[in-house]
Structures are given as C-alpha cells and as structure tokens.
N, C-alpha and C positions, 0 to 999 in steps of 0.2 A: 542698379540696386536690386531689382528684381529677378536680374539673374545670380549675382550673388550671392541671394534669401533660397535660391530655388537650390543651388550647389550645398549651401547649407542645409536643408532641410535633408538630401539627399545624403549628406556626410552621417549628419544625426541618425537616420534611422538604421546604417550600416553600425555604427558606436552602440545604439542602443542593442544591437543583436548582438556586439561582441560584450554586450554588459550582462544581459539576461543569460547569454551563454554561458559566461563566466561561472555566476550564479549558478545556475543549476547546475553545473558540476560539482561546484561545492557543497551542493547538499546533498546530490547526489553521495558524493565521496562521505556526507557525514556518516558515525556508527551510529546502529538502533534502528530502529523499525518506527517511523514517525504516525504512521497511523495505527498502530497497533497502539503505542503510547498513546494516543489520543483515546483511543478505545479501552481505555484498560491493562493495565500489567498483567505480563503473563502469571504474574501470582494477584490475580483480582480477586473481588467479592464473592463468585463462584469456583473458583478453585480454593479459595480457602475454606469454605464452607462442602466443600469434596462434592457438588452440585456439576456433575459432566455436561450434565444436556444446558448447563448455563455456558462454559465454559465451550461447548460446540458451537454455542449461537452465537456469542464473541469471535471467534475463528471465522465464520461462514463471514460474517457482519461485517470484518477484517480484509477476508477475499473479496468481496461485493464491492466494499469501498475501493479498494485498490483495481480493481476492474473497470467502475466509475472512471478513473481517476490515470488511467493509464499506465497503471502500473503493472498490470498481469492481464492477460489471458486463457482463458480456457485452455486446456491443453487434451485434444480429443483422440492422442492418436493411441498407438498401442507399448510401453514402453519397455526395450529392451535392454537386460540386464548383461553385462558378462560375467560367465561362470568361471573361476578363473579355478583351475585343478590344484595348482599348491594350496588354495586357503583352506580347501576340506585335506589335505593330505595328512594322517593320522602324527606325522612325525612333525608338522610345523604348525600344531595346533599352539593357540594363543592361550599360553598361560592364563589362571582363573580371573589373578590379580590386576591386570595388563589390560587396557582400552581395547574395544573392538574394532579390525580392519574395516575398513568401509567396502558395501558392496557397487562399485563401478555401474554408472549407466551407461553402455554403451551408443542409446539415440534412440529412433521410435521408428514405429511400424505403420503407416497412413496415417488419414487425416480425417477426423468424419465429422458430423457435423453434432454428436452432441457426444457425451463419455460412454465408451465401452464397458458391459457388465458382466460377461462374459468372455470367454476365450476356449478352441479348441484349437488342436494342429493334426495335419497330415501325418501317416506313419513314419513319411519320409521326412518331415519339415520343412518342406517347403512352399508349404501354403498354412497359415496361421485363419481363421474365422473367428471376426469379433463381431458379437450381438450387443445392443442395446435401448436409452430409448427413444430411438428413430425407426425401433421396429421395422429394423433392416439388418441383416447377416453380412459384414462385408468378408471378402475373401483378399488377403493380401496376399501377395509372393513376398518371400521374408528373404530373399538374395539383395534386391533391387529396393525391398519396402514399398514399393506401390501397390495401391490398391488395382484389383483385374477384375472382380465383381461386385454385385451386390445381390443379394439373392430377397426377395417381400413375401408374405404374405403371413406374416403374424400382425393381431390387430395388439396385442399388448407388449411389451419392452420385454426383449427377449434376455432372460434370465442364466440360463444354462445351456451347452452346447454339446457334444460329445462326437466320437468318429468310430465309426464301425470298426473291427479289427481288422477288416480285409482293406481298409480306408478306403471304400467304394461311398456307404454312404454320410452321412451328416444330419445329425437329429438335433431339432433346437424344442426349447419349453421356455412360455410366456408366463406375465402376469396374469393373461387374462385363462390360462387353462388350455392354452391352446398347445398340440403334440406334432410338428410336423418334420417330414423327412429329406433330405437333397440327396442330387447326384453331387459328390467330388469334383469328379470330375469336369461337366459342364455348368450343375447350378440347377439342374431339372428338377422339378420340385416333384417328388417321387409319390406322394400320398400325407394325408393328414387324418390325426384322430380326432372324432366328435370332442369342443371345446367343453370343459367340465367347467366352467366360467370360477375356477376358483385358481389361487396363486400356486404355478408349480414350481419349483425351486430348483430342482436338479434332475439331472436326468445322468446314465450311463448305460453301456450295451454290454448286454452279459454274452452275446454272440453277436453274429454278424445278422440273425433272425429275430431275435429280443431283446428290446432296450428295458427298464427299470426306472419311474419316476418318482420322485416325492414331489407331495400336496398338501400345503396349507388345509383340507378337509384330514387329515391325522391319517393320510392312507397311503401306503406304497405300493403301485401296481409296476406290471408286466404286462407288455405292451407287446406286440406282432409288429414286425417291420416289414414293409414300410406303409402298410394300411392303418396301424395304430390302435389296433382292435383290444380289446382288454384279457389277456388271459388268465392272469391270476389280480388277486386283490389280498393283499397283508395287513391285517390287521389288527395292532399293540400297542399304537402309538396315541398319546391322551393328545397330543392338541399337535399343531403343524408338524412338517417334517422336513427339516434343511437341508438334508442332504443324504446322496446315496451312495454306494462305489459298490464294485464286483473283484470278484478272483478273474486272473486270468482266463482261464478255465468257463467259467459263467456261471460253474457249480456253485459260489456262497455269494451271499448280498448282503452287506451291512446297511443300517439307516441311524440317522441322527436327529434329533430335531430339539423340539421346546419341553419336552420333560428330560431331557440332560442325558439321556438313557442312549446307549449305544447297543443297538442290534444284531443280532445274524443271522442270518436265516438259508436256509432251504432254495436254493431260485428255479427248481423243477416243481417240486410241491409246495413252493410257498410254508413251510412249517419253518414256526419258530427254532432255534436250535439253540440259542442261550442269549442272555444279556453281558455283552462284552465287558463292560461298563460303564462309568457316567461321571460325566462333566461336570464342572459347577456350576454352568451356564447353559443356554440355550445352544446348540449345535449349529455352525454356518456351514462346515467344509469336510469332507475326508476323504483323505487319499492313501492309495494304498503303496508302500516300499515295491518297488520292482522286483525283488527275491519274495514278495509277497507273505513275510513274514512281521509286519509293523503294520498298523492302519494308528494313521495320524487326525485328530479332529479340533480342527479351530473352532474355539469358543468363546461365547460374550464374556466368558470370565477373565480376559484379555492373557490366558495361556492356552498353550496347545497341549493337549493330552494324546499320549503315543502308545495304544492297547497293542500287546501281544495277541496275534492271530491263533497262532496253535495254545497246547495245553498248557502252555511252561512260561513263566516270564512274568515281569511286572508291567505296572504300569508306569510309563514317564512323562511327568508333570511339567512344563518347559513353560515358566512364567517370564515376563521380561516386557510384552507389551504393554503400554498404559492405559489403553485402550481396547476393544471389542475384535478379535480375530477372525476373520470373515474366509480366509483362503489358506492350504496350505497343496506343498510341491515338493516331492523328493526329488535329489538330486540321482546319479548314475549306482550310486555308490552304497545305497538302503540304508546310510548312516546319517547321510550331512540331508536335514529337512529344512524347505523354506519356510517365510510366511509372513503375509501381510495384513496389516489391519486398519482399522478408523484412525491411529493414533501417524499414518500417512510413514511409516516406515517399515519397507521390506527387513525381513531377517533370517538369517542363518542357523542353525542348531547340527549341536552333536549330541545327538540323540544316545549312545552308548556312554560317553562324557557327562550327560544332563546340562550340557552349560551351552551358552552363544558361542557366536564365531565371528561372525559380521552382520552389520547391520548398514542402512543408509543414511548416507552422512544432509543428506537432503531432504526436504519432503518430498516423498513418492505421490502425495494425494491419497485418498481414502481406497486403501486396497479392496476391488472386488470380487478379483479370478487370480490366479497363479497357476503357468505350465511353465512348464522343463522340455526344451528340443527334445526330439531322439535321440542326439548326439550327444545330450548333456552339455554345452558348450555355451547354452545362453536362455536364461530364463527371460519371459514374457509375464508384462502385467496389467489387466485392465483396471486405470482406477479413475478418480474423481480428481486428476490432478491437473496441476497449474502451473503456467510458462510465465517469468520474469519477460517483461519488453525490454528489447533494449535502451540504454541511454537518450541514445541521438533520435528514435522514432521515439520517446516520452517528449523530448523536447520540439519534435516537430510538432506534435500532435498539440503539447500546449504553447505553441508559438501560433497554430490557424484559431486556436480559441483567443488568444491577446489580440489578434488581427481581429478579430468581433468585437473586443474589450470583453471579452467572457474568462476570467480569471476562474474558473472551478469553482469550485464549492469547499468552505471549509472543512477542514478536519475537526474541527473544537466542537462545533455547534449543526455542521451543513446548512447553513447558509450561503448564498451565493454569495460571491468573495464582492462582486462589483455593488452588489447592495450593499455591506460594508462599510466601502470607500465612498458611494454616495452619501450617507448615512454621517462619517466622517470627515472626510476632507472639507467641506463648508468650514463646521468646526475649528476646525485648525488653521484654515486660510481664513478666516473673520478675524482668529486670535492674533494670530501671527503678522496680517497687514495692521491691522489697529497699531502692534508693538514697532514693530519697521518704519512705520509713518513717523510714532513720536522719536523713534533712534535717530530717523534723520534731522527731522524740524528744530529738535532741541542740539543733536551734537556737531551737525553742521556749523550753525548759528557759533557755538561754545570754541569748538576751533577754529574759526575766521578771527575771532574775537580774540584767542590767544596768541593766534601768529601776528594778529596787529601790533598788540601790546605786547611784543615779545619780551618776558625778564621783568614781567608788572609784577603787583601782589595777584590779580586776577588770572595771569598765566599759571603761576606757582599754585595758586591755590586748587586752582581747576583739573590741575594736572596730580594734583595731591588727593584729591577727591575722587577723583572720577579712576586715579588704579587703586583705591583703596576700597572702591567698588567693583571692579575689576578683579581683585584677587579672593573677594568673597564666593565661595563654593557658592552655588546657584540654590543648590537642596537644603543648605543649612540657612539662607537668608528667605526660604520658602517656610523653612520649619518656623524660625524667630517669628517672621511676619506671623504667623499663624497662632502664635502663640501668645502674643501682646497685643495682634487686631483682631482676633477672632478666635477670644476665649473669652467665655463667663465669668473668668478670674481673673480678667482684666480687662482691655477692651473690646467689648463687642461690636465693633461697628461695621465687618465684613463680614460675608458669605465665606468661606473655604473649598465646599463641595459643591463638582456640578458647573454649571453654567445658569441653572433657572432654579428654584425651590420646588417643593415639591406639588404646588397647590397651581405652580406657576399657569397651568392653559386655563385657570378658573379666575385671571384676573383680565382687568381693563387693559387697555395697551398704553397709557403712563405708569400706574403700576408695576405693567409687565415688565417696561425698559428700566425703571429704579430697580427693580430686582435682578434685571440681569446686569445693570451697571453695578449694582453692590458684589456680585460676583464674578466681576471683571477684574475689581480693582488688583486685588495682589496678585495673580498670575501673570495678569499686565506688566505690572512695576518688576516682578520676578524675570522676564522676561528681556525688561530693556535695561537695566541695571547696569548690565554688562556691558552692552552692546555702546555706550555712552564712551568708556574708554576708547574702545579702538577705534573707532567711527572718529573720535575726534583727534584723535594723535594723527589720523591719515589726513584728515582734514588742513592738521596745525602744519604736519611737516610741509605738503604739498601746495598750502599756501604760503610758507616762508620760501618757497624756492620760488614761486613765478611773483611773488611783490618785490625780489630783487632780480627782476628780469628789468630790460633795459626799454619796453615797451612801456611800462607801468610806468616808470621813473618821468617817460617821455610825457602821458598822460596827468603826472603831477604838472609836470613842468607844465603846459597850454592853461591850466588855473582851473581842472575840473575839479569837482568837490571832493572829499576823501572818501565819502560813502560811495561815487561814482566809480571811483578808481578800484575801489577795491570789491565791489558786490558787479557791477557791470565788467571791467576788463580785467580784472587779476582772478575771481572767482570760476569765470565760466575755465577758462584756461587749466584752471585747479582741479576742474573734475573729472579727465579722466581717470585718475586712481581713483575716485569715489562710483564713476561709470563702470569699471571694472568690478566691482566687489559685487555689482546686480548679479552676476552670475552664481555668484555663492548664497546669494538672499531666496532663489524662491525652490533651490532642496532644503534648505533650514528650516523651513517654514511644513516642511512635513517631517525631518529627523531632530531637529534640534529643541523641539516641546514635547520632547520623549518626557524626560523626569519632571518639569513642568505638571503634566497631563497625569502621570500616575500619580503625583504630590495631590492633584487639589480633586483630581476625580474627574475630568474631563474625558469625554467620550471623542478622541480626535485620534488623527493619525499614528501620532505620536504613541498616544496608547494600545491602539491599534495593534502599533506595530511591534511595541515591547512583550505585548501579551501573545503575540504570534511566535513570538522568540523563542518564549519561556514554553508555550506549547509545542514547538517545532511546526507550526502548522503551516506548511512550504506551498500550500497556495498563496496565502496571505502576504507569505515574506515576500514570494517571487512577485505579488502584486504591487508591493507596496517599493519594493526594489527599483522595480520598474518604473515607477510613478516619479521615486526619486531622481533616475537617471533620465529620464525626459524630462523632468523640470530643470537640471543642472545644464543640460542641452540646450536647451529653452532662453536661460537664462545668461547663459555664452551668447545665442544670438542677437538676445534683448543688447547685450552690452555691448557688443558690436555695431548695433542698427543704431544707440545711442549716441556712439561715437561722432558720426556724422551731424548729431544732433549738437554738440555741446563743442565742437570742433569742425567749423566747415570746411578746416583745410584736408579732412577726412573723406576721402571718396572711394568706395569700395566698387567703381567702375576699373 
C-alpha cells in the first residue's frame, strides 16, 4: 500500500505541473493587458480629465507591477534601430492618408546595470558611449555589441556626452555640474573642470580645443579642452538651458532651454546674433542637418520645431507625439528627421513634406538621447525601456513561488494571493462538508430503500421528487428561497447575506451559533438539493444489481434478517460506484458553490474565484486552479485507498 500511495503521490505532482502548465498558457495566450485592466483603462480617470502626470503614474504603476510579477524587466542596454534607405526615399514616401511603416528594431548595444541617458559615437562608428545613472561612461564596440570599458569619475548621472571632431577626445556633463574630458581611445581621463554644483544638460565641441555647455543656472559657457577652464560666458537665457549644438565650423552656437527661445550666437566672441525662434515648450534637444542648413529642436510641447539656419525659410512645426520630445536625430539625407519622446515611441519625419513617415510599432521606453551612425545605416537610443520575460521563465519563476505556497500578490487589491485562500477556503470547505454529509446520510439511505422496494409507491415517488429537484436551476431555487424565507413581505425567518450578521463578534457563543445557523440554512438546502437525485439513482441502480447477485440470495436462504442481508452484505458490495464519485466531491467543494457564494454573499472560494474571473486577476485564477487540481488528485487517491476499504478483495500490492 505504501508503495502504491508513494507512486501515486509522485504521478500527481507530474498531472499537477501538466495542469498549471496548461493554464498558464492559456492566459498567457489570452487578449488585453490583465494588469493594466486591473489598474485602470487606458482611457481612465486621468486621461479623461487630460491630467498627463496622472496618467504617467498609472503607466510607471503598471511597469512596477508587472516587474513585481514577472512579467518585464528592466531593459538597460542601448537600442538599435535599422535605417532602412527606401522609407526616406523621396519617391516611396507613404501617402498622407495611409498608416505609418513601422521603424524596425534591429537588437541592442550592452547591458548595464541601470538605463542610459546619454549617448555619443566615434567618427567612425564603431564605438557607441552611454552615460547614466550609475555614473559611469560605458564604451561599447557596436560590431560585436559588447561592452570594452567603462570610464568613472563623475559624482552625478551623467547627462550628455559628445566627441571631439578629430574623435580623439570625449567630454561628458553631470547633474551635479561636473565638466570632464576622456581619451577615445584608451579611457584616460584627460582633465576636469571645477564642479559648478548646478544641473548641466548638454554639452558639444565647437572644435577639437572648445566644447560649449548648458546649465540649469540660465548660462551657456565655453569651455578649454581638456582642462575645462571657462572662456567665455553667454548670457540671455531667463531660467535653465536644455540644450546646445554648434556649426561645423565652431563659428555659430545655438541654445535652447525653459523660455522656449532659440538662440545663436557668436562662438568666438560670445555675442548674441539673433533669436532663431521659439518653441511652445520648454527646449530638451537640438540637432543640427548635416548640410547644416535646418536646426531641429524637441519640445515639451510634444512637437518638434525645424528653424531655418541661414536668412530664408520657414519654420516647420512636426506635431505627432502625445507626449514631451526630449531627443532629436537627422538622418544622411538633411531631410528624413528622427525623434523620441516620453510618449515611448521613436519617429520619422519629412521635414520638406511636414508629415511622418514611420514610427514604432512597440514601446521604445521613455526616449532620452538619439544618434544616427556615420554611415546612416542604424540609429541608437538611450531610453527608459522594458523587456517582456519570456513565457517559460514567467512560469518557472511562478512555479518556485507555488513550491513555497507563495501564489503572488493580487492584481485587484495586492494582497498576497495565499492570504486569500486562507481567509477563504475554511469557508467553503465548512459549507461544502456540512452539504456532502447531508447528500450522503439522506440519499444513500433513499436509494437502498428504493432499490428494496423496487416499483413501490415509495420508489416512484422518490424518484418523482428528487429529478423534479434535480431539474430546478440551482440560482432560481436560491432566488425563490430568498424570496419567501427571507423577505419582509413574507417570511422572515433566514439570513441571506454572509455567513454571521453584522454585530455577529459582539455576541455570546449560543447566540453566535443561532445566528450562524440561521445563515446556514438556505445556502445549505441550495446546495444539496441537487445533489439528492444523482447520489441516489447510483445508489438505486448499484444496489438493484448486487441484491440480485447469487451471494445475497445465498445469505437470504441461511435465515439472516432482511436488514442484515441488505445494509451488512449487499450494501458494502454496492459502494464502489459511490467510493468512486469521492474523487469528484472534494474539487466541488471549491468550484461548484461558485453561484451558491455570489447568490447569498459568502466570502469562499467559490467567490473568490468568480471574482478573479471577471477581474482577470491571473494570480488568483492560477491559485485557485491549482488548489482545484490537487484536490481532484487528492480525491482520485482517496477513492482508490477506499477501495480496499469497502472491498477487501481489493489490493493495491
């Protein structure tokens, strides 16, 4: 026997992995975003009230959960796009009317340990530098995508980056104010300028001798390379300054920042030269066309505005993001502009057209930097973006937490799921044994009875009764009952709601049990109603078949009484089909007072599990799934170990 129980036990837990497996595929495979739902429609309270920073913190709230939860990861590396040369080609431009191609991610560039904020490249391209805040420079080889260095000595999250013309050196700019300079080459950290302990934002090299930064203090300087000494100081800007770019040449320097205003200036003598123009928002980005005839500037106004350089030209207004524009990127070509934003998608523009081209058909994550190779052949992006887990590592991960009994945490509420089910399951296994007890003692009893008296009035009648109970919807004799025993307009003499009243922990304990028996009654009776028919037909049939076995007949004949014959050796005989049905009694007893439990208000599994349903909330289901298929397991072995019990010609040696 007990090697049997042990093969058995061993069969079970293999069933139960191909049960839960099942399962989580299927929910896997279902449509919609199940924690998002739980969190809020993407048309919520703060999107309809046009409330952004409500609607960002739902999002963030959304990644967080799902990260809890094993559903995403951080995604830290660097991500590359492909540029693909027909979508900018002026003759296979996408009609106005016509959906936009999607821009291809080709894969990513290392791995770091928190998101990149920055990004600069070699002249040549093949070395890519992402800053961020690990307050670390890595230098990747963009052939291979591994990471070759990492270059320290910034004390704040390194912001912006840039690369000499000669691509000798590499100048990075911190939060905390900090100006420092690298070799290319090896990583040697060339010189730093005294920290201004204020936020610098941008930085670029008007030659290969002087870089150009913006600072949250509303000042754009010029800087000596690679000592970082200050040589000039510009000053027109009312509050920070986002961002900077130079001419070729080093001759003019534009700035951008928090009074909308676009600059140019002087980069020998620092003199203003004119107000390019202005944004509607605050200034993040600007880059300048390779013919050096366009300066493009991302704005919080979630468009990008494209000022003409020289005397002539307009300006072009390129709306399309939903969101804040933090980066932009020309492509080979001084026409086709990139650009990424908060709203977590890269975009395309034809800049001469005014209209899109391609956008990403994914989220990118919250765009922070945008370059363009030398080659034009593949754009890079540093953002705040996130990797899907696979499948099979979601289901490992929550198959070592089932192996603790740690079901997650819900999605509805965040409660831990196995609080819950303690919380629950009592509940429903008190209800459900109480009902199973009386389904046996009464319909047992009723079918012994009918198969004695086979073709009585008492057969007929019983059997007239009990499918006429049998064919009664379960929800419609819950509603009746509740309607005629516990209504004011008729009889009041049950509870309905609940299991206790509401005063119930402020009573005695004979009170207490009257009160929870008067809220017992009808969910009880609701309950076993049913379960009388079938319970007693397997009874009837299975005992008309062994009282005309040739055993029983023998036992009459010796002169034992009729009650012996039939409760001592006709009945035991009778029960394996009754032994059998144990299998299916103890998963009922957490699926089957589903409508039951939302009918009268019971806090049990049952409801538990319907309301997991209607929420999707797929720890709960996979909990309670679970629960079921190892009680159904359970209950197969019970009725097998019984077997021996009610039949000793039964030996599972």
């Amino acid at each position: 026997m007990l090697l049997y129980v042990v093969k058995r036990l061993i069969a079970m837990l293999l069933t139960l992995l191909g049960i839960t497996m099942v399962t989580f595929l299927i929910m896997q495979a279902a449509p919609g975003d199940p924690v998002a739902a739980s969190m809020g429609s993407d048309k919520g309270a703060g999107e309809a009230s046009g409330d952004a920073s409500a609607r960002d913190r739902r999002e963030d709230a959304i990644k967080t959960k799902k990260k809890l939860l094993g559903m995403l990861v951080e995604d830290h590396s660097v991500g590359s796009w492909k540029v693909e040369p027909s979508l900018f080609d002026r003759a296979e431009r996408v009609p106005a009317n016509k959906a936009l191609p999607t821009v291809q991610k080709a894969g990513s560039l290392g791995e770091f340990s928190q998101w990149a904020k920055s990004l600069a490249a070699s002249p040549r391209g093949d070395l890519v530098f992402a800053g961020g805040a690990d307050k670390l420079i890595h230098v990747v080889e963009t052939k291979e995508g591994t990471e070759i260095r990492t270059l320290a000595g910034h004390t704040g999250e390194i912001w912006a980056l840039a690369v000499s013309p000669d691509g000798a050196t590499l100048a990075s700019v911190d939060t905390e104010g900090g100006l420092r300079f690298h070799a290319v080459a090896d990583g040697r950290d060339l010189g730093a300028a005294p920290p201004l302990t204020k936020f610098m934002r941008s930085v670029v090299f008007l030659d290969d001798a002087r870089v150009a930064t913006a600072c949250d203090d509303g000042l754009v300087r010029i800087h000596s390379a690679p000592d970082g000494s200050v040589l000039l100081t510009l000053k027109d800007h009312t509050s920070f300054v986002g961002a900077v770019e130079a001419s070729k040449d080093g001759a003019k320097l534009w700035s951008g920042g928090a009074d909308r205003k676009v600059r140019e200036w002087d980069a020998k003598s620092g003199k203003l030269l004119r107000v390019l123009g202005s944004a509607g928002s605050p200034v993040r980005d600007l880059a300048l066309s390779p013919d050096g005839s366009l300066l493009a500037a991302a704005s919080d106004d979630r468009s990008v505005h494209v000022f003409p350089t020289g005397e002539s030209g307009k300006t072009v207004v390129l709306p399309g993001h939903w969101k804040a524009v933090n980066a932009v990127a020309w492509a080979k070509d001084s026409r086709t502009l990139f650009s990424g934003g908060v709203d977590e998608t890269i975009r395309s523009w034809d800049v001469v057209d005014a209209r899109g081209v391609t956008q990403t058909v994914d989220k990118s994550g919250a765009v922070a930097a945008l370059i363009v190779s030398p080659d034009g052949a593949t754009l890079w992006s540093a953002a705040d973006s996130w990797r899907k887990v696979p499948a099979w590592r979601q289901y490992g991960t929550w198959l070592s937490r089932v192996a603790r009994f740690d079901f997650d945490r819900s999605f509805r509420d965040d409660e831990r799921v196995i609080d819950k089910i303690k919380e629950s399951l009592p509940v429903t296994l008190g209800l459900n044994a109480i009902a199973i007890l009386l389904i046996y003692f009464i319909s047992i009893p009723v079918g012994v009875q009918a198969a004695v008296k086979r073709g009585s009035f008492f057969d007929v009648a019983s059997s007239f009764v009990l499918f006429l109970l049998y064919s009664a919807p379960n929800f419609w004799v819950a509603t009746l009952l509740i309607m005629t025993l516990s209504s004011e307009r008729s009889f009041n003499w049950f509870d309905c709601v609940g299991m206790h009243s509401a005063n119930a922990s402020e009573l005695a304990y004979l009170p207490w049990l009257k009160d929870w028996g008067a809220h017992l009654v009808l969910p009880i009776v609701v309950l076993v109603y049913a379960g009388f028919a079938s319970l007693s037909r397997y009874a009837r049939t299975t005992m008309l078949e062994t009282i005309a076995q040739d055993y029983v007949r023998t036992a009459r004949a010796k002169g034992l009484s009729e009650r012996v014959v039939i409760y001592k050796h006709a009945l035991r005989n009778s029960m394996i089909t009754i032994v059998t049905l144990v299998a299916s009694l103890l998963p009922a007893m957490v699926g089957g007072s589903i409508i039951v439990e939302q009918i009268f208000s019971i806090q049990g599994m049952g409801q538990l599990s319907f309301q997991a349903i209607l929420d999707r909330d797929y720890p709960v289901i996979m909990a309670t799934t679970t629960f079921s298929a190892f009680l159904t397991l359970l209950g197969v072995l019970v009725s097998d170990i019984l077997y021996v019990v009610v039949d000793p010609r039964i030996s599972h040696e």
